[in-house]
C-alpha positions in Angstrom: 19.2 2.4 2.8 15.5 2.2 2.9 13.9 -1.4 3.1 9.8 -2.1 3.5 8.6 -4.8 5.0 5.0 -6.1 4.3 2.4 -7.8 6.3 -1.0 -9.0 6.8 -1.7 -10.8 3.3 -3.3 -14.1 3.6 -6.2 -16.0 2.3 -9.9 -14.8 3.3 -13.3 -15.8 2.1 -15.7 -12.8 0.6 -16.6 -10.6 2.2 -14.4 -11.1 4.8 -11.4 -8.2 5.8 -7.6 -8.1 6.3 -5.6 -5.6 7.2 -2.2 -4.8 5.7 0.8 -2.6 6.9 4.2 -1.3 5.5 6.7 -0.8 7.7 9.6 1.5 6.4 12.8 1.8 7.9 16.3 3.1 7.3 17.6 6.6 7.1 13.8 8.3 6.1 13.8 11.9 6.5 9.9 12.7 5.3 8.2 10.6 3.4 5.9 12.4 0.6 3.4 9.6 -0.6 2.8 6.5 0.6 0.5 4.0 -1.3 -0.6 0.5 -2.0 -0.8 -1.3 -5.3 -1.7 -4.4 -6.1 -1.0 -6.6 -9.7 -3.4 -9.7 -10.3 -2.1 -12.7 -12.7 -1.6 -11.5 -16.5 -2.8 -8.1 -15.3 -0.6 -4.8 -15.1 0.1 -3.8 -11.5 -2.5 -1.1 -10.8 -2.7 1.8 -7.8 -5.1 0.6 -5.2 -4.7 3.7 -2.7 -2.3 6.5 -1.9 -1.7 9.0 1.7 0.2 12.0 1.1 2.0 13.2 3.9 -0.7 15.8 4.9 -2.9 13.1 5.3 -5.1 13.3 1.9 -5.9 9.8 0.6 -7.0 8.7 -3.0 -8.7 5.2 -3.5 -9.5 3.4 -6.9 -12.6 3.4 -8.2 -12.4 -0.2 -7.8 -11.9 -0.2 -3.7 -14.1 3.0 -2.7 -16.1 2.1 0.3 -14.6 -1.2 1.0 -10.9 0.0 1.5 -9.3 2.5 3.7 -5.7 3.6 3.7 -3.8 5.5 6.5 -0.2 5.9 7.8 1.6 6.8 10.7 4.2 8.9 10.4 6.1 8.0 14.0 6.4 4.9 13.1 6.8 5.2 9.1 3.9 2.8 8.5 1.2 2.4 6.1 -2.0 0.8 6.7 -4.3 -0.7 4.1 -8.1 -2.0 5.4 -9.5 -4.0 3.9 -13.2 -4.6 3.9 -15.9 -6.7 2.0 -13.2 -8.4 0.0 -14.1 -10.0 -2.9 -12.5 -12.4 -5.5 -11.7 -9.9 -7.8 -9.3 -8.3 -5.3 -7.2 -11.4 -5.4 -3.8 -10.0 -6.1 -0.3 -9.0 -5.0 -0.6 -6.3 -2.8 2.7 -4.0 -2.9 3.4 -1.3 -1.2 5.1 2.1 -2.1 6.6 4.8 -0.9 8.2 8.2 -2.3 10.8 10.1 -0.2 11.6 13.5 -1.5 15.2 14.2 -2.6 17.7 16.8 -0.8 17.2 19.0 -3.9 13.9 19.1 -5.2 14.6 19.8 -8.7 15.1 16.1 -8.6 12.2 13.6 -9.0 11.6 11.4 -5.2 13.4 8.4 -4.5 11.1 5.3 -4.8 10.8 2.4 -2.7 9.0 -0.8 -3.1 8.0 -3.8 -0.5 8.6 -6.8 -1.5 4.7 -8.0 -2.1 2.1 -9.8 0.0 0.0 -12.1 -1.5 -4.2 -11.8 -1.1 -6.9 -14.2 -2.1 -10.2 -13.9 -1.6 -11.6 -17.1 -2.1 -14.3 -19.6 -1.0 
């Protein structure tokens, strides 16, 4: 069994930074994408950032320039940075990961952390 544990959330003023991680453990053979998303009050949860195993990264609109995701595959961790915060990013933050099944004509098994909280407030 896979289980993620999330850290780093907390309350920060603008423009101030925090960095979160993901650690996944269990029985993880390769993991294919890892990614952050985050869901404000009343709001749908939305995709913040994502790494695929090669290393490629995808940021929302929203968080270009101010956030920077990366993993490390030794230690099944993924790493959100993040910079300039502002109010707006005050949110949930969960992370995700997908780990490819034995036969591939199947869709990846998906895993969730169970959600640290971020405000940005002054």
């Amino acid at each position: 069994q896979v289980q993620l544990v999330e850290s780093g959330g907390g309350l920060v003023q603008p423009w101030g930074s925090l960095r979160l991680s993901c650690a996944a453990s269990g029985s993880i053979f390769r993991i294919n994408v890892m990614a952050w998303f985050r869901q404000a009050p009343g709001k749908q949860r939305e995709l913040v950032a994502s790494i695929s195993s090669g290393g490629t990264t995808d940021n929302a609109d929203s968080v270009k320039g101010r956030f920077t995701i990366s993993r490390d595959n030794g230690k099944h961790t993924v790493y959100l940075q993040m910079n300039s915060l502002k109010p707006e990013d005050t949110a949930v933050y969960y992370c995700n990961i997908k780990i490819a099944h034995w036969n591939s004509k199947y869709p990846p098994y998906d895993y969730w952390g169970q959600g640290t909280q971020v405000t940005v407030s002054s």
